[in-house]
N, C-alpha and C positions, 0 to 999 in steps of 0.2 A: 558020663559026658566026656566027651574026648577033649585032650587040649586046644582043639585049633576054636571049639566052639566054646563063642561068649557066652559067659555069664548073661542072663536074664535079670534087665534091673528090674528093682521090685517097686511096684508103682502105690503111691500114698491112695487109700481109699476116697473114690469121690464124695463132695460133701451131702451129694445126693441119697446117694446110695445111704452113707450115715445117717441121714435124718430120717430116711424111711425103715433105717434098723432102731432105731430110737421111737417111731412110731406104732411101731408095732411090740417092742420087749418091754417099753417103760411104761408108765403110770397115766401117760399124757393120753390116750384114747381113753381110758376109764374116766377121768377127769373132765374132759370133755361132754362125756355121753351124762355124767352125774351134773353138772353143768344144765345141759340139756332138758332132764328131767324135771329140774329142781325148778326152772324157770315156763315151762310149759304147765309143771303142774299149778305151781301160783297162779299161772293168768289163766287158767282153763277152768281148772280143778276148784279152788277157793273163793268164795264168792267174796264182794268188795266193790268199791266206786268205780272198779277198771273195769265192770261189766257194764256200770250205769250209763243212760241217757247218752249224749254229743260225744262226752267224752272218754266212752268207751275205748278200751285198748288197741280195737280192731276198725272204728270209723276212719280215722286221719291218721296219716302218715305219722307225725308230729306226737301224737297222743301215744302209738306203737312204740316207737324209739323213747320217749319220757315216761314212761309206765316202765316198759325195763332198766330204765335208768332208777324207775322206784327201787325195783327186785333186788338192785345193788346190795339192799341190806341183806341179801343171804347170796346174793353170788359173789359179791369180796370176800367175804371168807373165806367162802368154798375154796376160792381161786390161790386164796393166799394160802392154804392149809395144803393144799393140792401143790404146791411149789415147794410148801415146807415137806412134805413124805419125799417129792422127789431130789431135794437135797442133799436126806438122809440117807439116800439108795446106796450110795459108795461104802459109806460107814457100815448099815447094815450087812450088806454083802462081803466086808472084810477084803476091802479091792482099792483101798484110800492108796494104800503105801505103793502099790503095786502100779498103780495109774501113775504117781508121782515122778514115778520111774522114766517113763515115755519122753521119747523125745516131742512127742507133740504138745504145743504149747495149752497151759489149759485156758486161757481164755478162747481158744478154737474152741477145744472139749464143749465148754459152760456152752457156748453159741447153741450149739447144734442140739443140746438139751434144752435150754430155755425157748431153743424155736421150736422143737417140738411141742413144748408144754402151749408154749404162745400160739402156735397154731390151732391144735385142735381145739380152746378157749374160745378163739376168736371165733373158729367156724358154726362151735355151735350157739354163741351169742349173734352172729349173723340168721342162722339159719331159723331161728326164736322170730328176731323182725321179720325176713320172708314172707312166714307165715302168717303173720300181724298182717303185711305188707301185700298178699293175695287177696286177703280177706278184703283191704280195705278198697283194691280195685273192683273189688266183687261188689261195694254196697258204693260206689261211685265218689270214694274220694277223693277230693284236691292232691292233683300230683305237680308234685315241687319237690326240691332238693334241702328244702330248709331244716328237713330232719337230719342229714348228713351230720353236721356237728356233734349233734348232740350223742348218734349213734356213735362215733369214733371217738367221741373222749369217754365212751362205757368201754370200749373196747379196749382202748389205753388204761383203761383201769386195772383191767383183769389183767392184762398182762402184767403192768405194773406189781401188783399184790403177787402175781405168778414168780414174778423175779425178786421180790421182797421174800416172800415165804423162800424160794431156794438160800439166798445170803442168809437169812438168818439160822436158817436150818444148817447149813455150812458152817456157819461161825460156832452155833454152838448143837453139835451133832450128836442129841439125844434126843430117843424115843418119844420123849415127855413133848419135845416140841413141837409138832403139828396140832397135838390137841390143846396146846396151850397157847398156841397161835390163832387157833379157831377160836377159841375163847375170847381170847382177847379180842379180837376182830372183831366178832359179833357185839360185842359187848359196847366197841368202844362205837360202833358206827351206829346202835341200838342208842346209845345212851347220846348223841348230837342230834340224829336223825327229828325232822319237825314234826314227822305224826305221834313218835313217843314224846321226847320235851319239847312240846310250842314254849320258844320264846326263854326257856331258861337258859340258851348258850347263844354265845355271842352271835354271828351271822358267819362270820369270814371264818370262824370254828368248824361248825355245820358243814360251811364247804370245800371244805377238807375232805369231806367224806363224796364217795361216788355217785351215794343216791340221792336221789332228788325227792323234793317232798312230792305230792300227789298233782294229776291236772287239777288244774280252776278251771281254764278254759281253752278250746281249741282255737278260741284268737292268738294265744300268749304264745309267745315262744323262749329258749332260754336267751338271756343277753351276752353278748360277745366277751362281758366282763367276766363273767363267769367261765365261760369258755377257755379264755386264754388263761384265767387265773389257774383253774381246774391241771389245765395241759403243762402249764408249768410246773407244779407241783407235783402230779405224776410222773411228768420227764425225770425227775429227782428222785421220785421213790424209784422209778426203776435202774437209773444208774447206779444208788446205792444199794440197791440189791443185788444190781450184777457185779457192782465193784467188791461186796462183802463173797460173791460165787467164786473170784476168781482167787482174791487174796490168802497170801497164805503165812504173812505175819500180822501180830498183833499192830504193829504202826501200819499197815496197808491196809488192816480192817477199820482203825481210827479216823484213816484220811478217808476211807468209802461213805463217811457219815454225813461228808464234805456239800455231797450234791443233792443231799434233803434238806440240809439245813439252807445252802442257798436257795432253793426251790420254795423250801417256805417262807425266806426272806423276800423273795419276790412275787411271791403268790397271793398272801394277806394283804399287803397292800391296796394291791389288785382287785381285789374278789371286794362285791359291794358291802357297806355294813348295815343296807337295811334291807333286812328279806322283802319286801317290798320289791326291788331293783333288782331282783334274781331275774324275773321275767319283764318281757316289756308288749306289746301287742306287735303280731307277725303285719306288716307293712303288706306285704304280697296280699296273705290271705285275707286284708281287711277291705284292701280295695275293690270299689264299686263298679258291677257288671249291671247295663240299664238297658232293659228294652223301652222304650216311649219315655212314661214319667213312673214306670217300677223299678226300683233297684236292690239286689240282692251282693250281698260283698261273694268276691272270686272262692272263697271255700265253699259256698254253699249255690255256686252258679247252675247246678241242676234243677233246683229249687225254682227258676225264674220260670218254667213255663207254665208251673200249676200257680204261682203267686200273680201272674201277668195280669189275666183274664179279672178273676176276682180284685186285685189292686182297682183297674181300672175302672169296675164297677162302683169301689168302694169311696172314687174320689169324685165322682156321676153323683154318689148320696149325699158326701159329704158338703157340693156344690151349693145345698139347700141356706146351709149357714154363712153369714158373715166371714170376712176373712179365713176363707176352707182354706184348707192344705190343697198343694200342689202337686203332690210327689209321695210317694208310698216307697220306702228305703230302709232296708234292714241296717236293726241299731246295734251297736257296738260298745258296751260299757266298757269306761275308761281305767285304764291301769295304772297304779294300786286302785283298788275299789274303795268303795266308803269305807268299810268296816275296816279295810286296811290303810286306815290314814288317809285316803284320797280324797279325789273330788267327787262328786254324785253327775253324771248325764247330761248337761243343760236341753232342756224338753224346748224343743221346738213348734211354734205352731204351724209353722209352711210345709211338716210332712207327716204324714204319719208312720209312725216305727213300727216295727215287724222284729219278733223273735220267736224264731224258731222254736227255741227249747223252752220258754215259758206256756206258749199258747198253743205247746202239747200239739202242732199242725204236720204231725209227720201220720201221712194216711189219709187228711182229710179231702174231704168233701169241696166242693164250690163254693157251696152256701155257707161250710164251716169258717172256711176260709174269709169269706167278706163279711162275717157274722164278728170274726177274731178283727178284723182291720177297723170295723167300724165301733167295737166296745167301747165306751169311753168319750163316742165322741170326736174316734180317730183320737184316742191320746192312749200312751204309756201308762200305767199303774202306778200306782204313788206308791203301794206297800208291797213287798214283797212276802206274799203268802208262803212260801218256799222256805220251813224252818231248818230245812236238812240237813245245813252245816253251820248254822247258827251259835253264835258264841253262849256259854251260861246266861251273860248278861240280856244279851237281846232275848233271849226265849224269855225271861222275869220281864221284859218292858215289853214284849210282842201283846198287842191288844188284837184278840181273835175278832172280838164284836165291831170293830172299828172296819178289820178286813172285808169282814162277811158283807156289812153295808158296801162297802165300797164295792166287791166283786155284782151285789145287787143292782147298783144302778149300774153299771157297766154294763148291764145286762139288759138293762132298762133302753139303756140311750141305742143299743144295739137295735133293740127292737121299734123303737122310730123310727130308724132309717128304711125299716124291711118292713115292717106291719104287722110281725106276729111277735111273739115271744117263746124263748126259747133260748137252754142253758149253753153258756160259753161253754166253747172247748176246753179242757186240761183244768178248768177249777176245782171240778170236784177231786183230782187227786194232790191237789195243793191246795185245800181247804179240811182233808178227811172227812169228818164226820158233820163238819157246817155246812156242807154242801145246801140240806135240807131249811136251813134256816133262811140263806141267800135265795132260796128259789123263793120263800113264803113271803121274804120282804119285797121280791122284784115282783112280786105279783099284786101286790095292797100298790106297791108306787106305780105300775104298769097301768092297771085299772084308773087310779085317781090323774094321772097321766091324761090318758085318752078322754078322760071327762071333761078336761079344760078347752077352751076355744084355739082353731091351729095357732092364732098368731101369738098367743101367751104358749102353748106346746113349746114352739121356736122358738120363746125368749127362754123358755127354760133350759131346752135343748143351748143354746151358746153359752147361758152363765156354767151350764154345767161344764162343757168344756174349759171354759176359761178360771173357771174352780180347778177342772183336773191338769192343766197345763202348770195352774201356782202351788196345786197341792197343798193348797190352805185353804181348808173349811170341809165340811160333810155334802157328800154327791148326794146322798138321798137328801138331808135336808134343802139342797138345793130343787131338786125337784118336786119339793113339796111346797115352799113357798118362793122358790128363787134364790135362797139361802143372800151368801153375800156375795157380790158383784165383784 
């Protein structure tokens, strides 16, 4: 080079350019893809209540984004142990002293490592919902933004534990640590988590941790308290993990501790203390979409055009009796439930309720359909035969024989309205094996039934209802001698 010709300055590598060299030579795409796996195979792969009924993984939006929120209990770890190997890359590689050296600052360095790790984390916990989220346009579900929340404080998670595992793996930069951070992790979010111990740790403990227990219901959504509890607390794990990445004294790694401990100081508070109050019912999706006098809540508005027809029919039958109902409106049990401290339903008689997921009406018929409206007398069921998630306790006081009668005349009063006889929808797989029993009783009360004169039929026909509205007293013996009034 000749002297008249300038020196070439030398230009700092784009931060672009670096993240995509960080993308492809570090740990963070493997991370990602194991990520990935790890969370498809759970919901695909393993069977469980994510497959069940309503609240399947892949029906609502809602249900997609809080089922991975389940999965938390094996993808924190991952995330966080996947943060802690890449920690250790400097030290393993014998390149600590050598980096230290650079004039470039290392909280740049930590960035553009922790965003690589945080990206591909993110993308492939996004790309998990997608696929939930195809699924769920495919079988017509309620679209809303309401799951939004819930997905971005998972995602806040992973990165979080993504940047916990680096700090700590940094601070203390041995081998031993990623698997001992896996350990820990799983352990410690295994040992809050509510499907392992119901009820033996506090509440605001529990949510501490990323995952969430399982759905109840696709009304429920999570509460705002939660949320912001959750986000604060994360925002903390993740500052002190970046603060312990970049530190490179021991009082710098002491002050980095600074912004979990505020974070939990403000977090607990926060975060509700009675698992009850985790969830509260989705406002949006509870609200009523009516054609005439049918209503069906906005999550299940597809639902209105096969319930329309038959509703109307069913309040045509129900006309026959005293103070009928008016209105035919899918019901919404109230949050907390009985069993969880609440209140129970108030059963009204100006309509008659409609649930989907009890009376098994996905598929049916016309006639199954005004056959399900009119069980009962047009009322709700007093006992709920469904012992599937049933505490020890209730399954010791569940009286099968008390069910099986009740599912009978239910069966009975249906067939009043219509003129023949003929099994409710969805009992017999929420009855098992008494299926056989409820048919033998509705057929002796069916027979002795039709033997009485119409206008004692109708007096039985209303006390029976007005028995199934108070839920106090026996429907068959009601129909055998009028039971009590």
């Amino acid at each position: 080079m000749s002297p008249e010709t300038p020196a070439r300055p030398v230009r700092a590598p784009r931060k672009g350019r670096i993240l995509r060299i960080e993308l492809r030579r570090s740990a963070a795409p493997l991370a990602g893809f194991l990520l990935l796996l790890v969370a498809f195979a759970f919901l695909q792969l393993v069977g469980g209540p994510w497959w069940e009924g309503a609240e399947n993984w892949t029906e609502q939006w809602t249900s997609t984004a809080w089922w991975q929120r389940f999965t938390m209990v094996l993808l924190w770890p991952l995330a966080v142990t996947a943060g802690a190997v890449q920690g250790i890359r400097d030290r393993r590689s014998g390149t600590s002293e050598l980096l230290s050296t650079t004039p470039r600052p290392g909280w740049h360095r930590a960035t553009t490592i922790a965003g690589a790790l945080a990206l591909t984390l993110t993308a492939a916990y996004v790309l998990v919902f997608l696929y939930g989220g195809v699924r769920v346009l495919v079988n017509d579900g309620y679209v809303h933004l309401g799951w939004l929340p819930v997905l971005a404080v998972g995602a806040l998670a992973l990165v979080a534990g993504a940047l916990l595992g680096m700090g700590v793996a940094r601070a203390v930069p041995s081998a031993l640590t990623p698997p001992l951070l896996a350990l820990g992790t799983l352990t410690a979010v295994l040992a809050v988590h509510e499907t392992v111990t119901p009820g033996m740790v506090p509440n605001r403990i529990v949510l501490l941790s990323p995952a969430l227990s399982q759905v109840y219901s696709t009304f429920l959504t999570v509460t705002w308290r939660v949320h912001a509890g959750q986000t604060v607390w994360l925002l903390g794990l993740a500052a002190t993990g970046f603060l312990l990445l970049v530190a490179g004294r021991p009082r710098a790694r002491l002050l980095g501790l600074l912004p979990v401990v505020l974070g939990a100081a403000v977090a607990v508070p926060l975060l509700p203390a009675d698992s009850a109050r985790n969830y509260a019912l989705d406002k949006a999706a509870t609200a009523l979409v009516c054609e005439g006098r049918v209503c069906v809540t906005k999550l299940h508005e597809p639902r209105l055009a096969a319930l329309k027809g038959p509703g109307e029919e069913a309040l045509r039958l129900l006309g026959r009796l005293p103070d009928a109902p008016s209105a035919v409106r899918e019901s919404v049990d109230p949050w907390p439930r009985e069993k969880d401290g609440g209140t129970k339903a108030p059963r009204r008689g100006d309509v008659v309720p409609v649930d989907f997921d009890a009376q098994a009406l996905d598929g049916a018929t016309k006639d199954a359909y005004t056959r399900a409206l009119l069980a009962g007398a047009g009322t709700a069921p007093c006992l709920d035969t469904d012992m599937s998630d049933a505490t020890d306790e209730q399954v010791r006081a569940y009286d099968e024989t008390k069910a099986v009668r009740e599912v009978a005349a239910r069966t009975v009063a249906a067939a009043w309205f219509t003129g023949d006889l003929k099994p409710l929808r969805g009992t017999t797989q929420l009855l098992a094996d008494a299926d056989a029993d409820a048919d033998a009783l509705a057929g002796t009360a069916w027979d002795a039934l039709r033997a009485l004169p119409p206008d004692v039929q109708r007096e039985r026909m209303t006390a029976l209802r007005t028995t199934a509205l108070s839920c106090d007293g026996d429907l068959l013996d009601v129909l055998k001698d009028g039971g009590p009034r």
